[in-house]
C-alpha positions as CSV (number, residue, x, y, z in Angstrom):
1,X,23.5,2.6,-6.7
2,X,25.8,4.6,-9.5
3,X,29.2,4.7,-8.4
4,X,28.9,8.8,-8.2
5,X,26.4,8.5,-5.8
6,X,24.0,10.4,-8.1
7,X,20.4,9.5,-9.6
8,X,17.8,7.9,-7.6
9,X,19.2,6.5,-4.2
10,X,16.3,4.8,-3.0
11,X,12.3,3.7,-3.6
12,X,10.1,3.9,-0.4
13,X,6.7,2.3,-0.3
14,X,3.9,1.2,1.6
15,X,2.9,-1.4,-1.0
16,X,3.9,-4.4,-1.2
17,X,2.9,-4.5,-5.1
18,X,5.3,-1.3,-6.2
19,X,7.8,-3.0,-4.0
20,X,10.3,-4.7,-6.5
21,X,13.6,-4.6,-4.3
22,X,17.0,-4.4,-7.1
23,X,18.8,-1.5,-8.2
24,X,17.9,1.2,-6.3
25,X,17.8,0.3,-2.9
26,X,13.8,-0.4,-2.4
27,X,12.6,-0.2,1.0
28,X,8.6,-1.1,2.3
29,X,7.6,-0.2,5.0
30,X,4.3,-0.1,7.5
31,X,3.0,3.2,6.8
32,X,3.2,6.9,5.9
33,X,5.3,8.2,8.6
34,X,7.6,5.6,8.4
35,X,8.1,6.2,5.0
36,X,9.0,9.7,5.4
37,X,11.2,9.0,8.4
38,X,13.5,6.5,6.5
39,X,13.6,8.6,3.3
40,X,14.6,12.2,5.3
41,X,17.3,9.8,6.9
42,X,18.2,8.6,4.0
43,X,18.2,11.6,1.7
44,X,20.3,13.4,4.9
45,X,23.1,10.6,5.0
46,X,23.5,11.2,1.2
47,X,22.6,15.1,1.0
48,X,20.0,14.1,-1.7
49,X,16.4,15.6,-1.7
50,X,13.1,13.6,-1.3
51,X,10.0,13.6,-4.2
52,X,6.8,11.9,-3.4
53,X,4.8,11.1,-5.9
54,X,1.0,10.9,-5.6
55,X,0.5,7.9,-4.8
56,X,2.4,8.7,-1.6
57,X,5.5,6.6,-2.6
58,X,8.9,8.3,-2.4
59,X,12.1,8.4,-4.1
60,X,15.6,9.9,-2.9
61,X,17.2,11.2,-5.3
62,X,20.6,13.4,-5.8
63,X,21.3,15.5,-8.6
């Protein structure tokens, strides 16, 4: 994570095979509304904002 807190915060995923762990935080998880639970938690605890992409993956990200 950047020092300022800034960038992308975290990768969510339900596959395994976009899973790549590192620098950011990657999390998998079991399915869709998992994913979204963790990532609105985690984009709250940071005040960052959430894109999903279409495969359905999400990053959180702060400006």
């Amino acid at each position: 994570m950047n020092k300022d807190n800034h960038g992308i915060l975290a990768y969510v995923t339900t596959d395994r095979s976009r899973y790549l762990g590192g620098q950011p935080l990657a999390l998998l998880v079991r399915d869709d509304a998992e994913m979204l639970e963790l990532a609105t938690t985690v984009a709250k605890a940071f005040g960052a904002d959430i894109v999903q992409f279409q495969s359905g993956d999400c990053i959180v990200i702060k400006k």
